[in-house]
TIDO-389432 format. One record per residue (C-alpha): residue in one letter; z, y negated, x; residue number from 1. Coordinates in steps of 0.02 Angstrom, whole numbers, plus 50000, padded with zeros to 5 digits. Each point is the difference from the previous one (the first is absolute). Example, Ala and Ser with C-alpha at 12.3 -4.5 7.8 and 13.67 -1.06 7.14 Angstrom:
<minus>
  senu      z      y      x  vomar
     a  50390  50225  50615      1
     s  49967  49828  50069      2
</minus>
This chain:
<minus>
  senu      z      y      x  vomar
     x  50000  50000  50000      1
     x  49953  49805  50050      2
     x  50188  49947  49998      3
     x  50064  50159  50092      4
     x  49887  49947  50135      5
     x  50059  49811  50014      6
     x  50161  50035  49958      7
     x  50002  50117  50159      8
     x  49920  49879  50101      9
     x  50138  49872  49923     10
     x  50139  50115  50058     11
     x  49922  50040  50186     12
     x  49966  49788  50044     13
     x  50187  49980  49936     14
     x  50064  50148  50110     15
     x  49906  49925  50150     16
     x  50051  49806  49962     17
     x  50163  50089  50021     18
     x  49995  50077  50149     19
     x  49934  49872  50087     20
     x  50107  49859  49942     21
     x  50149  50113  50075     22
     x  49883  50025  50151     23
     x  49993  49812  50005     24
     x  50180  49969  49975     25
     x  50044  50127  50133     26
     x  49895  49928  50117     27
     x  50066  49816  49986     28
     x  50188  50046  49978     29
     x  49972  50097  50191     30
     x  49902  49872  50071     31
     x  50154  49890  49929     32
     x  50122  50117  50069     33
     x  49897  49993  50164     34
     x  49976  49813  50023     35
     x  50201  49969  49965     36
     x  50086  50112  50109     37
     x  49868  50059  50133     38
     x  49911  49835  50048     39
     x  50153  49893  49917     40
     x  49858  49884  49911     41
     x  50030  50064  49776     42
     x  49838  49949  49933     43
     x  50022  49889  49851     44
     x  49875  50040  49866     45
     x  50076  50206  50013     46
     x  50132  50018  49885     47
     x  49915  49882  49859     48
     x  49849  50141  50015     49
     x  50116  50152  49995     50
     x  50064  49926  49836     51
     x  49838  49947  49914     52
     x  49933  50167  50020     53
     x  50184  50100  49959     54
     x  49957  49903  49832     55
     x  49835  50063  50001     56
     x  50052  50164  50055     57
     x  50128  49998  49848     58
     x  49889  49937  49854     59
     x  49845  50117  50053     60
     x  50130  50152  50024     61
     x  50059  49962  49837     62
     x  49829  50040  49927     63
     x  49980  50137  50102     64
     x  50162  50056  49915     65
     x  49951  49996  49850     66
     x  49821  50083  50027     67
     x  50106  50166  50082     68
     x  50146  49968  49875     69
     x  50121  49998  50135     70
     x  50123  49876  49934     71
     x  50172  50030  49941     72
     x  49990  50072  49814     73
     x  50113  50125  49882     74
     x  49944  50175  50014     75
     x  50115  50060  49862     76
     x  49883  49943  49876     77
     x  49859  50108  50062     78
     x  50116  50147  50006     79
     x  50085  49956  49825     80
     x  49857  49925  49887     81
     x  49858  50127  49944     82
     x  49838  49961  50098     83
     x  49917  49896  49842     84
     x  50152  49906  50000     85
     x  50015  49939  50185     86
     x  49832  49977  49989     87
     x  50025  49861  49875     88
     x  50145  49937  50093     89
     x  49886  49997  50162     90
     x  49896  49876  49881     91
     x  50120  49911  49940     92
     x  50076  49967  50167     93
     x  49842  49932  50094     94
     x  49959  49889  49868     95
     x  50192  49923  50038     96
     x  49965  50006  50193     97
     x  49802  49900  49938     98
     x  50105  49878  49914     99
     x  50109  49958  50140    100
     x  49853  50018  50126    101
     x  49884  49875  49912    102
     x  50152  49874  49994    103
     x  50010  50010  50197    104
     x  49809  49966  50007    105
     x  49981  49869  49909    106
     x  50170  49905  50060    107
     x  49932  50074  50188    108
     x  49825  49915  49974    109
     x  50100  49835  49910    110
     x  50087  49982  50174    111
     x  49849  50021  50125    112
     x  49959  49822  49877    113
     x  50146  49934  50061    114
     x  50038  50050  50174    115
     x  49816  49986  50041    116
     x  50009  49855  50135    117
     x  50158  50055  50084    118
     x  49975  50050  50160    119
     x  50112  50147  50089    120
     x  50098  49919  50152    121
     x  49961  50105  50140    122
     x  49822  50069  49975    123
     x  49947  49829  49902    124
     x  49900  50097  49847    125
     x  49998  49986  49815    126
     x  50147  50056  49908    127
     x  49871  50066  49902    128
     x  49953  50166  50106    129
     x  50194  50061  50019    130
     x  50032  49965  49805    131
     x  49831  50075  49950    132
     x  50088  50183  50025    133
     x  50093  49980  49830    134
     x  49832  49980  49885    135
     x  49915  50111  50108    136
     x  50134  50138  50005    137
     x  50007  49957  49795    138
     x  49825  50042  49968    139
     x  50005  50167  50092    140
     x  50147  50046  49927    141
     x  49955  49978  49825    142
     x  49830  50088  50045    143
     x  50106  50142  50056    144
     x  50091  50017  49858    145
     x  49878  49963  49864    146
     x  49917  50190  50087    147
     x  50190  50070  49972    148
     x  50005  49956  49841    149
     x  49799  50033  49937    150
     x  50024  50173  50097    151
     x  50174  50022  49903    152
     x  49902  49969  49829    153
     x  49864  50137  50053    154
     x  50106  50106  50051    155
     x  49998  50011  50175    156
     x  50053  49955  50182    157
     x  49961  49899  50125    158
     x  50006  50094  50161    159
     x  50142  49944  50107    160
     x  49917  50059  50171    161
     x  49981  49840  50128    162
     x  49838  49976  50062    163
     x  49941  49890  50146    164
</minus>
């Protein structure tokens, strides 16, 4: 199917975004931890990077989370409810989590408005790229779970192996 495909490909470029934003932010906090107490010279842009991309790193994760289903949730239900019943919950549950994720889109796109010509104090870039995580992170995550809950409805899973 058409949506299996980009949906895959979706999952894969979010899986690699990942692993190289770590690769990134390991790289940067060594060279940090290098420059400080080897050559006694900290650079100063370092530690504002490590945290702009731990953001990233968190948001994106996030929506990796909820793509493998990996986030904290009651397994009691699925042992106490019959399976047509936690199915329903399953529903009724991402449609909560949509709710709550299109709030932090919207409110995460209404503050890249406002924090759009601050500039960061070490690196000197737009506010804008750091705080772009939470719409960003938003959209995949309620992409993610929209498949949770249409596979729910149908009757199906989503297969939790990571793929990269």
């Amino acid at each position: 199917m058409f949506f299996n495909s980009v949906f895959n490909i979706m999952d894969r470029c979010i899986n690699w975004f990942l692993a190289l934003l770590m690769a990134g932010m390991v790289v940067i906090i060594s060279a940090q931890v290098w420059y400080r107490f080897i050559l006694n010279d900290p650079l100063s842009w370092s530690e504002e990077a490590g945290r702009y991309l731990f953001v990233w790193i968190s948001f994106m994760g996030a929506a990796a989370g909820v793509r493998y289903q990996v986030h904290l949730g009651i397994d009691l239900m699925d042992k106490l409810l019959s399976p047509g019943v936690y199915r329903w919950v399953v529903v009724l549950v991402n449609l909560i989590i949509q709710i709550f994720l299109l709030m932090i889109i919207y409110w995460g796109f209404k503050i890249l408005g406002i924090i759009q010509f601050q500039e960061s104090p070490s690196m000197h870039i737009s506010m804008r790229y750091p705080y772009m995580a939470v719409p960003v992170g938003g959209i995949f995550m309620l992409i993610n779970s929209l498949r949770i809950m249409v596979a729910a409805i149908q009757n199906r899973t989503l297969d939790r192996e990571v793929r990269i």
